[in-house]
HTML snippet that shows the backbone in 3Dmol.js (N, CA, C, O; Angstrom):
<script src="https://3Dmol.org/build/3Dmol-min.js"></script>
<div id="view" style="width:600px;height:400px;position:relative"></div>
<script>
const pdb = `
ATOM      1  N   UNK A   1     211.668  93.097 144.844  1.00  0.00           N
ATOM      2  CA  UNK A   1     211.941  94.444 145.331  1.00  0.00           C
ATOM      3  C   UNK A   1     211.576  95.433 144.230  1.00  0.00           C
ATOM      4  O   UNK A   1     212.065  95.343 143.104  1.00  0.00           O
ATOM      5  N   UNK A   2     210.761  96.317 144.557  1.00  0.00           N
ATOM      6  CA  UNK A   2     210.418  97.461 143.797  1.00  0.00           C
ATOM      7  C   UNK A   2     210.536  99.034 144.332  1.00  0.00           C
ATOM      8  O   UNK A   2     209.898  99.573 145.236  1.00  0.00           O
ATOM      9  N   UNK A   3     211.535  99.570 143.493  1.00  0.00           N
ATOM     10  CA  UNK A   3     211.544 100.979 143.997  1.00  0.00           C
ATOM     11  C   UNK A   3     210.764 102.103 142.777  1.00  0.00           C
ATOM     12  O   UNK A   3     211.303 102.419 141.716  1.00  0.00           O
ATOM     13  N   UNK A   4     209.451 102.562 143.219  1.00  0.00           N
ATOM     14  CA  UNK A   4     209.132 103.671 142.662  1.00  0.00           C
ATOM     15  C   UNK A   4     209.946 105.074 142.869  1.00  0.00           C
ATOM     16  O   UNK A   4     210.368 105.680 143.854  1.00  0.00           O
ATOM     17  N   UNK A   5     209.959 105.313 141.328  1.00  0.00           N
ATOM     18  CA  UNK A   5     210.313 107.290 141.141  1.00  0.00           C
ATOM     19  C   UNK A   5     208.874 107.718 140.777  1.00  0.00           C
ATOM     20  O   UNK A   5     208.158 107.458 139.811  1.00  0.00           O
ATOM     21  N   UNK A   6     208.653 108.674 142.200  1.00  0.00           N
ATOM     22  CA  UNK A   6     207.547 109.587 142.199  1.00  0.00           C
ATOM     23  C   UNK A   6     207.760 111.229 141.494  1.00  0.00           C
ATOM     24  O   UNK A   6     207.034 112.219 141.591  1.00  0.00           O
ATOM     25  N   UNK A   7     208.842 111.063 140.890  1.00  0.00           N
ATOM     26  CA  UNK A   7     209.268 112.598 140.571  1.00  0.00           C
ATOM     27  C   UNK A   7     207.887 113.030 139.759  1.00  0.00           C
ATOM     28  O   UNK A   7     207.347 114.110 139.996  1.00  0.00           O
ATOM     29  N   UNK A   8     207.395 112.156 138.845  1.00  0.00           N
ATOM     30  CA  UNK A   8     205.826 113.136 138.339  1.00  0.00           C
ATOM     31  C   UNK A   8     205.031 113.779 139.410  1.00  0.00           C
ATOM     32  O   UNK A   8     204.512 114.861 139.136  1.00  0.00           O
ATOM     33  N   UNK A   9     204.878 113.328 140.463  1.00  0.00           N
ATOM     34  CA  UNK A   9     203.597 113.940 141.692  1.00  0.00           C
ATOM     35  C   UNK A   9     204.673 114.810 142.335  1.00  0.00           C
ATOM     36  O   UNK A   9     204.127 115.805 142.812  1.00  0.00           O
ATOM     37  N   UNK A  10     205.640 114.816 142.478  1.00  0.00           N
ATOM     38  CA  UNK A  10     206.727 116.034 142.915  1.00  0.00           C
ATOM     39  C   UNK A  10     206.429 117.498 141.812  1.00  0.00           C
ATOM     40  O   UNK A  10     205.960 118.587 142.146  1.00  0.00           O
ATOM     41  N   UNK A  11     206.865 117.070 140.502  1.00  0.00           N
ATOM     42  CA  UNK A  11     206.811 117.733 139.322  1.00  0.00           C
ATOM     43  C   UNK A  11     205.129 118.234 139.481  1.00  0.00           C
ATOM     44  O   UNK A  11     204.872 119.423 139.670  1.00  0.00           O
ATOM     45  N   UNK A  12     204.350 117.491 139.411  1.00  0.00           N
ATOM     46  CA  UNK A  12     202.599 118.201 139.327  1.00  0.00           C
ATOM     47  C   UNK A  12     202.355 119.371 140.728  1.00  0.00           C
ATOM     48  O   UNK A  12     201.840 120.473 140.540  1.00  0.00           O
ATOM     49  N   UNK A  13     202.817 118.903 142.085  1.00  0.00           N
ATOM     50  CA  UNK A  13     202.663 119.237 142.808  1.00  0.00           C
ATOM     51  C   UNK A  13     203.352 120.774 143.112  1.00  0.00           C
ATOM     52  O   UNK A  13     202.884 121.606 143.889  1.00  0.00           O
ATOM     53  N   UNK A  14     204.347 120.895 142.450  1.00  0.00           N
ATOM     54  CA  UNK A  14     205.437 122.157 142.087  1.00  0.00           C
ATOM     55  C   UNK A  14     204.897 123.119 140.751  1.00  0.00           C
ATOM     56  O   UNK A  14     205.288 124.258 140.496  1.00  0.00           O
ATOM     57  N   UNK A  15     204.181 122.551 140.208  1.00  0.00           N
ATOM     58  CA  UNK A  15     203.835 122.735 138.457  1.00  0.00           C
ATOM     59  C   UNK A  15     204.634 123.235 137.651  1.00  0.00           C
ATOM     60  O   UNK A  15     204.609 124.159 136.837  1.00  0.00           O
ATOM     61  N   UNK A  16     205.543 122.290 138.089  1.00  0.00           N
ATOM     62  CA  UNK A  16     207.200 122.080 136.771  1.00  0.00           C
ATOM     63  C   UNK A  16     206.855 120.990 135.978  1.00  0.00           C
ATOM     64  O   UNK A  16     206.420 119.847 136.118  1.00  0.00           O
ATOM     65  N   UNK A  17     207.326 122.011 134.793  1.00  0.00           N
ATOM     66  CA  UNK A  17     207.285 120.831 133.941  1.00  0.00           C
ATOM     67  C   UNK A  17     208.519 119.813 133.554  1.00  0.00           C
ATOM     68  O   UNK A  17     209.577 119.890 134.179  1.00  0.00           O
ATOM     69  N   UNK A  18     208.327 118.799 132.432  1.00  0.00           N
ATOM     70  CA  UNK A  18     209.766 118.308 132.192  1.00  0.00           C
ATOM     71  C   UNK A  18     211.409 119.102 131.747  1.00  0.00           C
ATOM     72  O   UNK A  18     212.612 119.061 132.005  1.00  0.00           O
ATOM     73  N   UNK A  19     210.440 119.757 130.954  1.00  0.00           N
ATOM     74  CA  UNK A  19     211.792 120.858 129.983  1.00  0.00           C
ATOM     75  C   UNK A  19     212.168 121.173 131.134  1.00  0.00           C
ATOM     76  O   UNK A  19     213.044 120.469 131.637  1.00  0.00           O
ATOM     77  N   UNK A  20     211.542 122.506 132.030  1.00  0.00           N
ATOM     78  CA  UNK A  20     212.110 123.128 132.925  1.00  0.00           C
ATOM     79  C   UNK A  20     212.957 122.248 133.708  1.00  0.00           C
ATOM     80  O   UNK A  20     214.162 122.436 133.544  1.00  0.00           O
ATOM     81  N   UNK A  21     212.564 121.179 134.656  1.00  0.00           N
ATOM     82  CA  UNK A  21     213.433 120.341 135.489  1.00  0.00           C
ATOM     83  C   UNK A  21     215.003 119.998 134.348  1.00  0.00           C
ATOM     84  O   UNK A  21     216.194 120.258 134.521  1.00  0.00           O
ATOM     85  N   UNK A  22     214.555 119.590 133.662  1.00  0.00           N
ATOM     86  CA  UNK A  22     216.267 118.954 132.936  1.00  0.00           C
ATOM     87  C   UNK A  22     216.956 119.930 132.366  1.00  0.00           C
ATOM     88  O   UNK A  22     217.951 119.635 131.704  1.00  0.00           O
ATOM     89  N   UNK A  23     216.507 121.441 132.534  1.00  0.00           N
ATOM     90  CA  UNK A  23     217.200 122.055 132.288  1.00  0.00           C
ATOM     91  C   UNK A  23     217.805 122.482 133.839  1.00  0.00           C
ATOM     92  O   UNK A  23     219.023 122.375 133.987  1.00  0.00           O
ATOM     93  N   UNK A  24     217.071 122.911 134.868  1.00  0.00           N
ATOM     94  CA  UNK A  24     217.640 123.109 135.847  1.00  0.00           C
ATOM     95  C   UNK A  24     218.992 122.134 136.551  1.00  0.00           C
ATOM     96  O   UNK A  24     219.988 122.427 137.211  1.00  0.00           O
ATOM     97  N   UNK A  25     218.465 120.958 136.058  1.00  0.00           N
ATOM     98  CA  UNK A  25     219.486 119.637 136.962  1.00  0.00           C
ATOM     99  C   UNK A  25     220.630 119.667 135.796  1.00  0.00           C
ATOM    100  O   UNK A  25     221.810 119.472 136.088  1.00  0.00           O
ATOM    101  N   UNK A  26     220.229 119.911 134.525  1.00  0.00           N
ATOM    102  CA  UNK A  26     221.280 119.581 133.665  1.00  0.00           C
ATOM    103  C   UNK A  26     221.169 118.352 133.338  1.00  0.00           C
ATOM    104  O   UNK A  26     222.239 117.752 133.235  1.00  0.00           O
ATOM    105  N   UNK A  27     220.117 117.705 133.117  1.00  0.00           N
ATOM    106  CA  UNK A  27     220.360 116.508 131.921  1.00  0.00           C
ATOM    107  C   UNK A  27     219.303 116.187 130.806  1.00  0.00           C
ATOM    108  O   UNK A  27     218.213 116.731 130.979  1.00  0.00           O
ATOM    109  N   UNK A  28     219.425 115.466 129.789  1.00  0.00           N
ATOM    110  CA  UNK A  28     218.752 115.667 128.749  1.00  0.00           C
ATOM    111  C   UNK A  28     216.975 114.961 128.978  1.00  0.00           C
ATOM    112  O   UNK A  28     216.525 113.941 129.500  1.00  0.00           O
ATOM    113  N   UNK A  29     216.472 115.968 128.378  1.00  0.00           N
ATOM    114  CA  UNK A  29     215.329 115.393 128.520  1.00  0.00           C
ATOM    115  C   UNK A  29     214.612 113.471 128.426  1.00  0.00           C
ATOM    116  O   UNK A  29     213.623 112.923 128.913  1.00  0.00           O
ATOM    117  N   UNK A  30     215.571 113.079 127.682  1.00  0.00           N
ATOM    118  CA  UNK A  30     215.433 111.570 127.651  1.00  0.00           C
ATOM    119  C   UNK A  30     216.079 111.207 129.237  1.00  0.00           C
ATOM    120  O   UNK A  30     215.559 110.609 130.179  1.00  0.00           O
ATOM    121  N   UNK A  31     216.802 111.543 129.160  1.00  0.00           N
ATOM    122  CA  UNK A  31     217.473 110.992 130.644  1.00  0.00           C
ATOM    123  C   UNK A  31     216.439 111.373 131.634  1.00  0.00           C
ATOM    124  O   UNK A  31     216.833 111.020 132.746  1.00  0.00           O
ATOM    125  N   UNK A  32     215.588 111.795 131.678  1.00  0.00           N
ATOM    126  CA  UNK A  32     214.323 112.756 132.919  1.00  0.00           C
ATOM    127  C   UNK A  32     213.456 111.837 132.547  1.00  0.00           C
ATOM    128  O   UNK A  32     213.035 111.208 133.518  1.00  0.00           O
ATOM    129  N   UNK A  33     212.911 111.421 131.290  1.00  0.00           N
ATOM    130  CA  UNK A  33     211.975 110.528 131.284  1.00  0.00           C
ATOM    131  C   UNK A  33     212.237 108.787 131.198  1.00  0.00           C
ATOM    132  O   UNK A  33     211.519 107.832 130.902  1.00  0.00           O
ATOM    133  N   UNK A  34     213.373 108.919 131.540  1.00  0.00           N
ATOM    134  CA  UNK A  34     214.222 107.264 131.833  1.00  0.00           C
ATOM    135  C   UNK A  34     213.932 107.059 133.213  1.00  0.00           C
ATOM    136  O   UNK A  34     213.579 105.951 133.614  1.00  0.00           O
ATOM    137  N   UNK A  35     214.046 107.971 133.918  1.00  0.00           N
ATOM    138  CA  UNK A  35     214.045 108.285 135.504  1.00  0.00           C
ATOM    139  C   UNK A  35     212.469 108.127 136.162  1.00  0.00           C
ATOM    140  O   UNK A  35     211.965 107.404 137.022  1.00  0.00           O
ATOM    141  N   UNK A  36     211.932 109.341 135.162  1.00  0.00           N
ATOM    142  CA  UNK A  36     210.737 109.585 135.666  1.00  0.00           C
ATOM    143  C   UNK A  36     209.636 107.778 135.331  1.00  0.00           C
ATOM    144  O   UNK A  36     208.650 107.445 135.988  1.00  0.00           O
ATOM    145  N   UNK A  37     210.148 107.121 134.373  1.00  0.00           N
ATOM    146  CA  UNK A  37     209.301 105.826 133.646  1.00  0.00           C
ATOM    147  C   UNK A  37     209.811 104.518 134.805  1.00  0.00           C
ATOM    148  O   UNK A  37     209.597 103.305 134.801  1.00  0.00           O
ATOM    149  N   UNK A  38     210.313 105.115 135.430  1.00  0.00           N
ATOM    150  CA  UNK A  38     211.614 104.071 136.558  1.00  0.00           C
ATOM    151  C   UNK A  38     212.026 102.892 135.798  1.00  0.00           C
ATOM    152  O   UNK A  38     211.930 101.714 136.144  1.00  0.00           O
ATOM    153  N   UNK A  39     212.524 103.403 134.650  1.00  0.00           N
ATOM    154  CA  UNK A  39     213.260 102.688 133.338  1.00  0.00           C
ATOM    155  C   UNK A  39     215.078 102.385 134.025  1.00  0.00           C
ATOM    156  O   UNK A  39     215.757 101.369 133.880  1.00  0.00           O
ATOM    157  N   UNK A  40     215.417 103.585 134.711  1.00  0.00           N
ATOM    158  CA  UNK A  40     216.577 103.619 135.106  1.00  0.00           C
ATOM    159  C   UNK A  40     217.016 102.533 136.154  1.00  0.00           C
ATOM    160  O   UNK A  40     216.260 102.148 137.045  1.00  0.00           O
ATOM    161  N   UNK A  41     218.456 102.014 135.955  1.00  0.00           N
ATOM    162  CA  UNK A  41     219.171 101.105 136.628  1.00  0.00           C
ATOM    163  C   UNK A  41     219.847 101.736 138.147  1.00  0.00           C
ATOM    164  O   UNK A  41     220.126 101.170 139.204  1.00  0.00           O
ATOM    165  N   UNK A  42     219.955 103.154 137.701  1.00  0.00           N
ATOM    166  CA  UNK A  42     220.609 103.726 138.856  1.00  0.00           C
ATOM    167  C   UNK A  42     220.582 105.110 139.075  1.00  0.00           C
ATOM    168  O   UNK A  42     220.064 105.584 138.063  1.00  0.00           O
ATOM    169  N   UNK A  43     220.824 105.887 139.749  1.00  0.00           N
ATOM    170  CA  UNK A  43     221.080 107.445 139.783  1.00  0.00           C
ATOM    171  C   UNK A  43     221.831 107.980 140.337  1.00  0.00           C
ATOM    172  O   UNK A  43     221.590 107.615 141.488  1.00  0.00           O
ATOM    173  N   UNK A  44     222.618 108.618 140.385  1.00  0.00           N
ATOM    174  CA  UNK A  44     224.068 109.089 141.343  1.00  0.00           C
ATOM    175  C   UNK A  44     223.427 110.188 142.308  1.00  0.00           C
ATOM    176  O   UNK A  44     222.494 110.943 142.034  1.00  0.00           O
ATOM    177  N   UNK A  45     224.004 110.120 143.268  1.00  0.00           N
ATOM    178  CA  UNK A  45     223.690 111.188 144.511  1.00  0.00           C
ATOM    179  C   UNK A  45     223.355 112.435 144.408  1.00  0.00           C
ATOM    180  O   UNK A  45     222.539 113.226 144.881  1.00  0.00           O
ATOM    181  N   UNK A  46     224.559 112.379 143.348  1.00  0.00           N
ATOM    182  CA  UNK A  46     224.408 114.314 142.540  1.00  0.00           C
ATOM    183  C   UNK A  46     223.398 114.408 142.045  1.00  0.00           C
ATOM    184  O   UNK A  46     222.742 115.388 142.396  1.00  0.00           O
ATOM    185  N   UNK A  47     222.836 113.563 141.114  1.00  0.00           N
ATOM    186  CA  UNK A  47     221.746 114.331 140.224  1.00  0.00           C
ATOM    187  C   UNK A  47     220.794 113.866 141.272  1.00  0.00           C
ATOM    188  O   UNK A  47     219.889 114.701 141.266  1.00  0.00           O
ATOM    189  N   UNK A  48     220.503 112.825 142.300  1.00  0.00           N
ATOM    190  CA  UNK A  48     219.188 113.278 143.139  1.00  0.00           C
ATOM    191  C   UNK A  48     219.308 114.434 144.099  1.00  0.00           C
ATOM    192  O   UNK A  48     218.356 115.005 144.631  1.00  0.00           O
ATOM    193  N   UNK A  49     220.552 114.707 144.257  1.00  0.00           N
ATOM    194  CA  UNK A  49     220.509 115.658 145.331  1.00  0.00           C
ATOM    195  C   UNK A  49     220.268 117.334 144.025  1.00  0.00           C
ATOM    196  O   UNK A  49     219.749 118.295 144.594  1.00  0.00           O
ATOM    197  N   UNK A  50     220.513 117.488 142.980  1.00  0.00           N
ATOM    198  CA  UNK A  50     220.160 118.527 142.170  1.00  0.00           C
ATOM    199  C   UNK A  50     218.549 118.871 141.642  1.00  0.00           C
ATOM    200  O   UNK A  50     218.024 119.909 141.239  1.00  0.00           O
ATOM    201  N   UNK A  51     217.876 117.028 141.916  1.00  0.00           N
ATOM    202  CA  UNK A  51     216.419 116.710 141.811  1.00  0.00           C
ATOM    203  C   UNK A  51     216.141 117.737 142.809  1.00  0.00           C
ATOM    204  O   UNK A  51     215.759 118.900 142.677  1.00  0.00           O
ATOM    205  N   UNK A  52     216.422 117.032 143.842  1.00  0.00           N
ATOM    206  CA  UNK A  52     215.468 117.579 145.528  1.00  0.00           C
ATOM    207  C   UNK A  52     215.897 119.520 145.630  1.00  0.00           C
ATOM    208  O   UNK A  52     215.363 120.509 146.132  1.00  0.00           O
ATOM    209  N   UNK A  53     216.883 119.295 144.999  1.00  0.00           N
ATOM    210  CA  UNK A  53     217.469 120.811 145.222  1.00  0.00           C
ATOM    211  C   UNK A  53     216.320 121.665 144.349  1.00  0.00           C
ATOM    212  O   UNK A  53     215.874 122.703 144.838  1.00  0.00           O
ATOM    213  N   UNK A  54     215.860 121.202 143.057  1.00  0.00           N
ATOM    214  CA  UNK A  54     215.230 122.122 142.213  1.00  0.00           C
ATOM    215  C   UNK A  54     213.838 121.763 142.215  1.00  0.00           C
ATOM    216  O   UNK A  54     213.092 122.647 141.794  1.00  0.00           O
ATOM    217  N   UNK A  55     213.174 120.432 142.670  1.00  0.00           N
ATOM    218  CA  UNK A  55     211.666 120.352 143.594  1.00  0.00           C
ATOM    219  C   UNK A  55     211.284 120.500 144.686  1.00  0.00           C
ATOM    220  O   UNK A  55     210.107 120.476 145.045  1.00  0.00           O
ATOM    221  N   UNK A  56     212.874 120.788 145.803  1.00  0.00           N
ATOM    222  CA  UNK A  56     212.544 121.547 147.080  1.00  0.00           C
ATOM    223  C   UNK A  56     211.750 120.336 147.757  1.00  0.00           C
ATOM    224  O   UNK A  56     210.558 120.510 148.013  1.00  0.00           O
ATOM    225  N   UNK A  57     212.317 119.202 148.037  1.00  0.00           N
ATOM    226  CA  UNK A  57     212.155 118.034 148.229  1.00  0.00           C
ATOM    227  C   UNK A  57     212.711 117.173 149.055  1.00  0.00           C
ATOM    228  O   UNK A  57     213.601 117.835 149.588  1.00  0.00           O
ATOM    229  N   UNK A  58     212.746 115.955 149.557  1.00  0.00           N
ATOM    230  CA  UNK A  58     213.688 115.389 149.839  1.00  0.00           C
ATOM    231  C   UNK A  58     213.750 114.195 149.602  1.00  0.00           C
ATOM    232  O   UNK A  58     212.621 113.708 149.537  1.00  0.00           O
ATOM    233  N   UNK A  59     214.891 113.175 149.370  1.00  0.00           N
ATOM    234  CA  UNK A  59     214.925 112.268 148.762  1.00  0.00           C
ATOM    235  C   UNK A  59     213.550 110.762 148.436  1.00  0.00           C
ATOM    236  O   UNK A  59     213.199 109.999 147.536  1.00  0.00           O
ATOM    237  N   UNK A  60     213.278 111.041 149.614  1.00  0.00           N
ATOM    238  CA  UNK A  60     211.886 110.191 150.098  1.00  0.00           C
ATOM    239  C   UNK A  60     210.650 110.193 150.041  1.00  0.00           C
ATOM    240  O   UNK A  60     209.851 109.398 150.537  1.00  0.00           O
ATOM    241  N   UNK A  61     210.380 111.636 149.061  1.00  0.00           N
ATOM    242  CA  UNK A  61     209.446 112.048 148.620  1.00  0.00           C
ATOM    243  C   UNK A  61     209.446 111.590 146.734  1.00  0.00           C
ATOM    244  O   UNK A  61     208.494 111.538 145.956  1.00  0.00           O
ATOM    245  N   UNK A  62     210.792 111.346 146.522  1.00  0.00           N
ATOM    246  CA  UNK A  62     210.505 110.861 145.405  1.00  0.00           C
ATOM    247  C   UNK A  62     210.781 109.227 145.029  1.00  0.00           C
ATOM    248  O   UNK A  62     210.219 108.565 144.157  1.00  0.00           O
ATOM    249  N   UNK A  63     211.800 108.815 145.948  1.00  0.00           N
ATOM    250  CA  UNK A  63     212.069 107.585 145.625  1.00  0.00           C
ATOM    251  C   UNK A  63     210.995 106.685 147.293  1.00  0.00           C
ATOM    252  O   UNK A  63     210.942 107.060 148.464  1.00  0.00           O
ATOM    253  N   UNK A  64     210.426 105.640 146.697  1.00  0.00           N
ATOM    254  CA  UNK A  64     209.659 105.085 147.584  1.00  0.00           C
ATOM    255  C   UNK A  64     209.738 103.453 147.291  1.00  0.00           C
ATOM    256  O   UNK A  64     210.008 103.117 146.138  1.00  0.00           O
ATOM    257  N   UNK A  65     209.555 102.621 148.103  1.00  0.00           N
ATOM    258  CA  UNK A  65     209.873 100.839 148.320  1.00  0.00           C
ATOM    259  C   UNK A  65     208.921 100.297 148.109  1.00  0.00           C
ATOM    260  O   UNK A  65     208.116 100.503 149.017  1.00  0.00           O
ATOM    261  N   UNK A  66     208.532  99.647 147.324  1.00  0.00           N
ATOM    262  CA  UNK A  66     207.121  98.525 147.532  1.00  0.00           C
ATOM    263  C   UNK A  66     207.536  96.983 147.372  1.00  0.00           C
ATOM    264  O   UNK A  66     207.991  96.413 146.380  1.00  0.00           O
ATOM    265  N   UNK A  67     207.302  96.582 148.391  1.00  0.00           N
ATOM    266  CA  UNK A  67     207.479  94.977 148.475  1.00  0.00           C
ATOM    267  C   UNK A  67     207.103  93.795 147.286  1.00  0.00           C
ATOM    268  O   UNK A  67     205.917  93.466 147.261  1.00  0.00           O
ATOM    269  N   UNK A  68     207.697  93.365 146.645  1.00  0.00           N
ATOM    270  CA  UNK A  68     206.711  92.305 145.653  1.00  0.00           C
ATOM    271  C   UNK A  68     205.711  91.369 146.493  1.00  0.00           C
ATOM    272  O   UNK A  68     204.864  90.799 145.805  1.00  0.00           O
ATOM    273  N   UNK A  69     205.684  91.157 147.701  1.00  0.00           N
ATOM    274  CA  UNK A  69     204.765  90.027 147.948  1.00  0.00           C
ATOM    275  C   UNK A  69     203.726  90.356 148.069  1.00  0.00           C
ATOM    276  O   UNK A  69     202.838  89.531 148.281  1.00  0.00           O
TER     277      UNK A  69
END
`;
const viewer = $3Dmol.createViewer("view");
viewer.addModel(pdb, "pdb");
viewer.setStyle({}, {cartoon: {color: "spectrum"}});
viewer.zoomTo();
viewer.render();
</script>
């Protein structure tokens, strides 16, 4: 099971950059590029719903499924 974070093609497509986003959502720039590297184990509702809120988005535009087989 593989879940991609598309937040970079969200972010290019908006032409936000990193600073700006983690300042808007409120978290530290390492934490944005933990997320954005899909380094991360998990993400709480809040901060995707503060994502989609400040890329004007919706959840499914950034998080996406790819099958291993």
């Amino acid at each position: 099971m593989s879940i991609i974070i598309n937040i970079d093609v969200v972010m290019a497509q908006r032409k936000m950059r990193s600073n700006e986003l983690a300042e808007k959502i409120g978290i530290t720039k390492a934490n944005l590029s933990i997320l954005k590297t899909g380094k991360a184990k998990a993400i709480r509702f809040s901060t995707l719903e503060k994502i989609c809120k400040a890329l004007d988005c919706q959840p499914g535009d950034i998080l996406e499924y790819r099958s291993d087989e």
